[in-house]
N, C-alpha and C positions, 0 to 999 in steps of 0.2 A: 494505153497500158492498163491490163489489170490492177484493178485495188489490192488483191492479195490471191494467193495458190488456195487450189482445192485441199492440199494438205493442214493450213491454217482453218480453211474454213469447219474444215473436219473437228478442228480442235473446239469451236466454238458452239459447236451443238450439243456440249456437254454444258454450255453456262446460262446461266435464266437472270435475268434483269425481274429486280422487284420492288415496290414502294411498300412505304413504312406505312403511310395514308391507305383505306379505303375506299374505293372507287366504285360507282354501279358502272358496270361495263355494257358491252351492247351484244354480246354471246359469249358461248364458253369457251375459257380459256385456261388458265395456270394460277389464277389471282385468286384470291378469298375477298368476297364482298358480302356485308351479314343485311339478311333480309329477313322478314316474318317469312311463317311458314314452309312446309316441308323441303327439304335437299339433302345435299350429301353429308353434313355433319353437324351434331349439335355443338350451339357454342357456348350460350347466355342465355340471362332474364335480363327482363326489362318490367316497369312496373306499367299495366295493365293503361291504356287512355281508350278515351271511347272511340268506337269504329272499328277498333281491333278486332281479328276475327275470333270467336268463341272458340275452335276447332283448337287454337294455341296457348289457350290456357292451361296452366300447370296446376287439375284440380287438387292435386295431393299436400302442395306448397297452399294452396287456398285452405286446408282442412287445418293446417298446422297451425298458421300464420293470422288466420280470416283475410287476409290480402289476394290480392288478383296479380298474375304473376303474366307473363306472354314469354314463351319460347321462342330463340333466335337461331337460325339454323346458318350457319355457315357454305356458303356455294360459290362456286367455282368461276369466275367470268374473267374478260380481258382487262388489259392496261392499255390505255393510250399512250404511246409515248412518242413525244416531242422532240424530236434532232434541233438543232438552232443553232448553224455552224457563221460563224463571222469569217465574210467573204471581203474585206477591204484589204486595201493595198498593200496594208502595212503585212497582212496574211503571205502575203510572196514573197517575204525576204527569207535568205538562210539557204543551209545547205543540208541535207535537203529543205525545200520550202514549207514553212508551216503549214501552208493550204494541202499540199502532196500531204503532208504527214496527218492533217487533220480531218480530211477526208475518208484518210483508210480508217481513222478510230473512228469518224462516225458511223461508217461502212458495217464495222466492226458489228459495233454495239445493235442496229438497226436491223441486222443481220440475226442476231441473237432474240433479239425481240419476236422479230417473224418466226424464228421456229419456236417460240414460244407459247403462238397465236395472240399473239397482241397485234393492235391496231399501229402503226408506226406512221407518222407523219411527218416531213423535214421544211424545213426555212434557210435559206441563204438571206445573209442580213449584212448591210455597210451602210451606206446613209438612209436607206431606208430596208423594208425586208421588202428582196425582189423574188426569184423564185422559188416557190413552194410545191411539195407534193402531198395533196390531203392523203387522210390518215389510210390507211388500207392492211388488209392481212397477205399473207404467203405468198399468194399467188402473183403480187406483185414484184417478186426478188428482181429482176431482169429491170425493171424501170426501177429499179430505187438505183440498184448501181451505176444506174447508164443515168442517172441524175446528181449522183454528188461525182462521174468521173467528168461530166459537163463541164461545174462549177471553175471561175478562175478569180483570183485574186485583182480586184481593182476596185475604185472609188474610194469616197473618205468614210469614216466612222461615226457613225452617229448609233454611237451604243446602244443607250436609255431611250430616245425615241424608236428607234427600231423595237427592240423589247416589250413597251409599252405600249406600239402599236400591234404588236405580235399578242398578247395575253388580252386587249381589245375585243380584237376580232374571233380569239379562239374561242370556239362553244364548248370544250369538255375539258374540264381538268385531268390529270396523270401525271406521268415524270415526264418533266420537261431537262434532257442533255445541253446545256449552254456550252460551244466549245469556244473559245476567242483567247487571243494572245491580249486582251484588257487594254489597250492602247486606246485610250480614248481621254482628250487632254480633259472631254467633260466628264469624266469618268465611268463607274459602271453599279454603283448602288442603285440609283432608281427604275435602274429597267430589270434586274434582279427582284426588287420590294414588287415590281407591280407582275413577277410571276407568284411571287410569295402572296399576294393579296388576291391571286388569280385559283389560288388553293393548290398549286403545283409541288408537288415534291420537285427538287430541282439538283440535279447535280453538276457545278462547275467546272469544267475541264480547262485548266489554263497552258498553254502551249506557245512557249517561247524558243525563238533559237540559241544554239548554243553560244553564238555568236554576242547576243545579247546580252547573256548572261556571265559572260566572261570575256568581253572584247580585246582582240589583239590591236588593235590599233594603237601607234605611237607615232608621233610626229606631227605636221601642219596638216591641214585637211581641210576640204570645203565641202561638208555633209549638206546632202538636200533631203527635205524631208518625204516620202515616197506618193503621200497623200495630199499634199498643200503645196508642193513645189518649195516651201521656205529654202533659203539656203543660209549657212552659217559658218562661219569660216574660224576654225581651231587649231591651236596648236595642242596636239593631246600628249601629256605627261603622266606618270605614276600616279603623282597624286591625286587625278582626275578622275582617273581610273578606281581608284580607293574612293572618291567620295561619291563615283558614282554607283559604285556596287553597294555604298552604307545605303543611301537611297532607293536602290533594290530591294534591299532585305527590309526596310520600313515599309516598301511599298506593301511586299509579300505577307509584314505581320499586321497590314491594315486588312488585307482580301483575307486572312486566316480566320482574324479577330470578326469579323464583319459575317464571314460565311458561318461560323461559330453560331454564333449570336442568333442567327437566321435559319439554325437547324438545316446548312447548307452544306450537300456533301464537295470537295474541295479539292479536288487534285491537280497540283501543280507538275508538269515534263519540260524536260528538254528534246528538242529532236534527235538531241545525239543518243536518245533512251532509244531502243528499235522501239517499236509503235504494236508492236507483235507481246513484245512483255508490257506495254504499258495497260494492254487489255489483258494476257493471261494471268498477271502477274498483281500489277499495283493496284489495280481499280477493283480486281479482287477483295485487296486488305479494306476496303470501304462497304460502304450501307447497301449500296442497289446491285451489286454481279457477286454472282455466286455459283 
């Protein structure tokens, strides 16, 4: 099944993904990266250290000042940007499945990156990161989607190792897109801090089912857990239900409060959101699509 119609895709070649951060890129592209000497725009001064080239000195700010001044010209190079879609088991639940659903946003976004001329690189991550596609431009559209339409939901979570082994191995900083429903009993700060200490601008895409988030279940039940096999045997009441949603929304203002703190962009969906507005629409009103 197609990720999504040429009619949507249409839609998305009007939108450019951008970091707050600075990046030397590896050709040209849509980004601003400041470097010494000549290009397409001036920016700044910087005060003069030695080795600099003599050709960038600002002699007129020298006459004024007696100070050595170096011209910063503004040029135009790519982003790398980072996909890092959570592929564990717990990804399969729902109606639609958060995996269905979170593969067309990353589709989306990855999509948008390329006609941008950015480098786009993806990771499928559960207990460990298994398949990846290094980073590449345009020419690649045809394998990127025939790689996240691959991916499928199974194994346990291991968040923060995953993560941590992912910023590791990566050699270039950019935006790094983390998408996962956060399900992870060891939770999910440390493998976030070690993109943040990887110098990633980062933006979190959390994606739960609606189901989750507003459970209809009432009565006895013997819930397995999708990842561990646990099983647990409940009779579920109102009031369960009420203390489990308090526990939601505390979860919710820990990842709020935490991504805050961390200069992390933050968007929480439900699948019952179409996946169509959660890119033209909500990830808009944030820092990176525009």
């Amino acid at each position: 099944m197609a990720l999504f119609d040429a009619d949507f895709m249409q839609k998305l070649e009007y939108l450019t993904l951008i970091s707050r951060k600075l990046y030397k890129g590896r050709a040209r592209g849509e980004h601003q990266t400041f470097r010494r000497g000549s290009s397409l725009e001036f920016h700044d001064y910087r005060p003069y250290q030695p080795g600099d080239d003599f050709r960038y000195i600002d002699w007129s700010i020298y006459s004024r000042l007696d100070r050595l001044f170096v011209k910063l010209f503004a040029a135009e190079e790519d982003l790398e940007v980072q996909v890092l879609l959570d592929t564990s088991a717990s990804m399969g639940f729902g109606t639609p499945s958060k995996m269905d659903y979170s593969r067309r946003v990353a589709a989306a976004l990855s999509y948008i990156a390329l006609l941008n001329l950015d480098r786009v690189g993806a990771a499928a991550f559960s207990a460990s990161v298994g398949p990846t596609l290094p980073p590449f431009r345009r020419r690649g559209v045809n394998s990127l989607f025939s790689f996240y339409e691959g991916l499928q939901a199974g194994g346990t979570t291991r968040f923060n190792e995953s993560l941590k082994s992912f910023s590791a191995k990566s050699g270039r900083p950019g935006l790094a897109i983390v998408i996962s429903d956060l399900m992870d009993p060891a939770g999910y700060q440390e493998g976030i801090r070690s993109l943040v200490y990887g110098r990633y601008d980062i933006m979190l895409i959390h994606v739960l089912s609606e189901e989750e988030i507003d459970p209809t279940l009432r009565g006895p039940f013997e819930l397995t857990d999708v990842e561990t096999s646990a099983r647990m045997r409940v009779s579920i009441e109102q009031s369960m239900i009420e203390a489990y949603q308090e526990r939601l929304r505390a979860y919710f203002e820990e990842i709020e409060g935490f991504c805050l703190s961390n200069a992390i962009e933050y968007v929480r969906s439900s699948t019952l959101v179409p996946f169509e507005d959660l890119v033209l629409k909500y990830l808009r009103q944030g820092m990176y699509l525009h």
